[in-house]
TIVODREN-157884 format. One record per residue (C-alpha): chain; x, z, y; residue in one letter. Coordinates in steps of 0.2 Angstrom, whole numbers, plus 2048, in hexadecimal, padded with zeros to 3 digits. Each point is the difference from the previous one (the first is absolute). Layout:
N
  mol  east   up  north  type
    A     X    Z      Y     A
...
END
This chain:
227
  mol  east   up  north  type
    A   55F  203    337     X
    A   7F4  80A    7F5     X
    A   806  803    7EE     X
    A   7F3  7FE    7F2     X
    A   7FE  810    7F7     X
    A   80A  801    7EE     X
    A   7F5  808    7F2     X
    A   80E  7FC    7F1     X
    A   812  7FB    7FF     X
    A   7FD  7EE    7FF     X
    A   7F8  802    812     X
    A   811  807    806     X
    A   809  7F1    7F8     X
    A   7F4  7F2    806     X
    A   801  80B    811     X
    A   814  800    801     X
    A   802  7EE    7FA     X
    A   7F2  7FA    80F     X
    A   80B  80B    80E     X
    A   810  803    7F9     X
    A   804  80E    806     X
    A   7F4  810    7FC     X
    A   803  812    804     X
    A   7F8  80F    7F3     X
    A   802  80B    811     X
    A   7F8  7FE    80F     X
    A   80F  7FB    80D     X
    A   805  7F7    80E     X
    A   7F1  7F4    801     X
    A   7F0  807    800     X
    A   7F5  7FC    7EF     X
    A   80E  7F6    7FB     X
    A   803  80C    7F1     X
    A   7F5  803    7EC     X
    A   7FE  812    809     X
    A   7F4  7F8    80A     X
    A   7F6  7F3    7F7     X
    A   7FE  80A    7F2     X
    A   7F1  809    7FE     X
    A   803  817    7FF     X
    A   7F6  801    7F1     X
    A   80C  7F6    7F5     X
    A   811  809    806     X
    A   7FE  810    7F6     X
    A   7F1  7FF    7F5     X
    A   7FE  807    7F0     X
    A   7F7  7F4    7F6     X
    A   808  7EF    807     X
    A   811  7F9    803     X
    A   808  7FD    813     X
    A   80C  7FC    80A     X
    A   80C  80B    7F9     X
    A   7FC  7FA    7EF     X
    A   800  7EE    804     X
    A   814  800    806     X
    A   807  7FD    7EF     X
    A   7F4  7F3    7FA     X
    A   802  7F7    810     X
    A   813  802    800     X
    A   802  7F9    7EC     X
    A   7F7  7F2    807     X
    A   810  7F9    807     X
    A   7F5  7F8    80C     X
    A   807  80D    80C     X
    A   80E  80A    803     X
    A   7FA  811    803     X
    A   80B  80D    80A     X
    A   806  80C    80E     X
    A   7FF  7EF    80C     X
    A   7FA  804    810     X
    A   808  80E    809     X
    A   805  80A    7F2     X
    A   7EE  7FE    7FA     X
    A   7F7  7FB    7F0     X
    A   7F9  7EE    7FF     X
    A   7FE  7EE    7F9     X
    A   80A  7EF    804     X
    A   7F9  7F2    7F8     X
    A   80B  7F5    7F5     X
    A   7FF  7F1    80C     X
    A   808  809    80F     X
    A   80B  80D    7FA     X
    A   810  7F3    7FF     X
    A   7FD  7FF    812     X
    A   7FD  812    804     X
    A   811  803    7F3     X
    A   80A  7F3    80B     X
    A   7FB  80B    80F     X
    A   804  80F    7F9     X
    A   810  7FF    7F6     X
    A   807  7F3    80F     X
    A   805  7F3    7F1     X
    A   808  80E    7F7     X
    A   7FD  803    7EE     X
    A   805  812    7FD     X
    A   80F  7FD    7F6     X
    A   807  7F4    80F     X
    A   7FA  810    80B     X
    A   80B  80C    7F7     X
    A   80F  7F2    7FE     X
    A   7FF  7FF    815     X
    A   800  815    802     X
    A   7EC  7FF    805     X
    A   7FA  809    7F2     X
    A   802  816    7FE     X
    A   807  806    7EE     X
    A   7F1  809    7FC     X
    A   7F4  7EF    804     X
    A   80A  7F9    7F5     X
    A   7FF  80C    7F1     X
    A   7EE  801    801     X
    A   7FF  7EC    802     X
    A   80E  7FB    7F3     X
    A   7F6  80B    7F2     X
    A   7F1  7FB    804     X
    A   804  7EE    800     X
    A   809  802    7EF     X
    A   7F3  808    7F9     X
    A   7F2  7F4    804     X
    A   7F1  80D    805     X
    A   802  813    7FE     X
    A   7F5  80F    803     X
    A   804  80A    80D     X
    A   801  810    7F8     X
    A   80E  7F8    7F4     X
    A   809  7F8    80E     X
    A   803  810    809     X
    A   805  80B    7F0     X
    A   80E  7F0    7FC     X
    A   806  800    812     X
    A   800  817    801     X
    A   7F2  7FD    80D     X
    A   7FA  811    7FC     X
    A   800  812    805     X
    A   813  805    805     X
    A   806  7EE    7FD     X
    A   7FE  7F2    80B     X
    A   7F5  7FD    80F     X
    A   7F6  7F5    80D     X
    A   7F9  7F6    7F1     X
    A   7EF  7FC    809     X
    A   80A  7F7    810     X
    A   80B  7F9    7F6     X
    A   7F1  7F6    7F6     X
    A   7F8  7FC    811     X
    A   80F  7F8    80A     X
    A   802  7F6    7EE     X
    A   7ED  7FA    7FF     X
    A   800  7FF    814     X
    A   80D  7F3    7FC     X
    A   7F9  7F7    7F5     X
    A   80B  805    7F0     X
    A   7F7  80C    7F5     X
    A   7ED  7FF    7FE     X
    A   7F2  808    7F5     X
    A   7FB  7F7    7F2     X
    A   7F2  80C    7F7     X
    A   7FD  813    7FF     X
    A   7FF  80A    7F0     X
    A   7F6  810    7FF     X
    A   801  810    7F5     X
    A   7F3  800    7F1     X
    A   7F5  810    7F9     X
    A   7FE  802    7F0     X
    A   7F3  7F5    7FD     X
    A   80A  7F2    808     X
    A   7F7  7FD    810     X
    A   80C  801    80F     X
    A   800  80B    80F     X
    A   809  806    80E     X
    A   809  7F7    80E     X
    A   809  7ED    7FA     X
    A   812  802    800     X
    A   809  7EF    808     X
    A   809  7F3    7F3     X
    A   80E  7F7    808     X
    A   805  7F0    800     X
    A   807  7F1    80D     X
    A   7F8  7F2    807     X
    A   80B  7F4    7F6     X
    A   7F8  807    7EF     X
    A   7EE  7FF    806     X
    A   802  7EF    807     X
    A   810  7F6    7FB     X
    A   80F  7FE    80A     X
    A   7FF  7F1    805     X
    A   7EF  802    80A     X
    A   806  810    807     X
    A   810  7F8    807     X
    A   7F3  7EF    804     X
    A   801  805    815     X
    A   812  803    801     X
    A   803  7ED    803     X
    A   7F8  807    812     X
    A   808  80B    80F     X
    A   7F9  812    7FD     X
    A   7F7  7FF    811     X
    A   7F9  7EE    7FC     X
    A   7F7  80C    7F1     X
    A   7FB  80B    80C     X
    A   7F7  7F6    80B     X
    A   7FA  7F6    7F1     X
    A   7F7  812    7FD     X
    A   7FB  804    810     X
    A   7F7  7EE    805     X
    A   7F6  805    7EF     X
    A   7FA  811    804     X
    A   7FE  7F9    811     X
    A   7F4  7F3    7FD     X
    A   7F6  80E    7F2     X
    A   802  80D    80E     X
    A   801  7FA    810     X
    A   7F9  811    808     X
    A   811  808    7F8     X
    A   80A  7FB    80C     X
    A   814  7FD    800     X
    A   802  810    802     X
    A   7F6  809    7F1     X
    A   807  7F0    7F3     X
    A   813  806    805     X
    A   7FC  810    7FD     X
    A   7F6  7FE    7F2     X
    A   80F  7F6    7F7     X
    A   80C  809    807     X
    A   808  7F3    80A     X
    A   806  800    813     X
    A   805  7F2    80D     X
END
């Protein structure tokens, strides 16, 4: 499959919505990924917004749950498959059931627990209220992957620093949130009426009839699944 290119934000929505599952990174499937159907010009240019520019709008859509989602790698999950992908992924366990059952680590759970309480928060302020900083806590960065990797934290926007004449700049900083906020918990719990594997095939009979020159292999690997 060959992937249209993607000139604005709504293109990556109307794009994620169509194949459900979409990278930002190139990956496991060749041109499966907005690296790669995305023309150079636009991803660092001066006088026009890109693909880094286009995460948070796309992401406040709610459209999509945007994320650290394949592989410990940045991309999209369109609203209609993400309960599926979820009941894959967490095994039909909402986190607080994963904790109860001795699944969960501690510190996943300080992160998720303020995180969820909070609704969204900035990065930045997550880690000065948790001590993640400079001779305090650490391994903040995997802790956020294995969480969003499991379908419990995603990013909902990014927020940037202003100059003085209010125009932003610099790198977006990641605002935190959960699936269940963006979506509703009842339509992210909606699959776990199914066995996790009978999500998982539901997945992989999808991506195989949008990409049957994967192969099994690349799809497993590409969710992060084995057989």
């Amino acid at each position: 499959m060959t992937l249209p290119a993607v000139y604005a934000a709504q293109d990556i929505v109307k794009l994620a919505e169509e194949v459900g599952f979409l990278p930002f990174f190139r990956g496991a499937i060749p041109g499966f990924s907005i690296e790669e159907c995305c023309p150079r010009e636009l991803w660092f240019s001066d006088t026009r917004d890109g693909p880094w520019e286009w995460k948070g709008p796309a992401a406040r859509t709610k459209r999509v749950i945007y994320g650290k989602l394949f592989l410990g790698k940045a991309g999209y999950v369109s609203a209609e498959w993400f309960p599926d992908l979820a009941n894959f992924r967490r095994d039909g366990y909402d986190f607080d059931a994963l904790w109860d059952d001795g699944l969960a680590r501690a510190v996943d759970k300080r992160i998720y627990d303020e995180i969820a309480a909070r609704g969204e928060i900035v990065s930045r302020e997550l880690k000065l209220r948790l001590n993640y900083q400079k001779g305090g806590n650490t391994g903040f960065d995997g802790i956020i992957t294995r969480l969003q990797m499991g379908t419990y934290v995603n990013i909902s926007d990014f927020v940037y620093d202003k100059d003085r004449h209010g125009k932003p700049y610099g790198w977006g900083v990641a605002v935190y949130s959960t699936p269940e906020r963006a979506l509703g918990y009842e339509r992210c719990a909606s699959a776990y009426a199914r066995e996790p594997g009978e999500s998982l095939e539901r997945i992989m009979e999808h991506l195989a009839r949008l990409i049957p020159e994967a192969g099994e292999r690349a799809l497993l690997k590409f969710l992060g699944a084995k057989r």
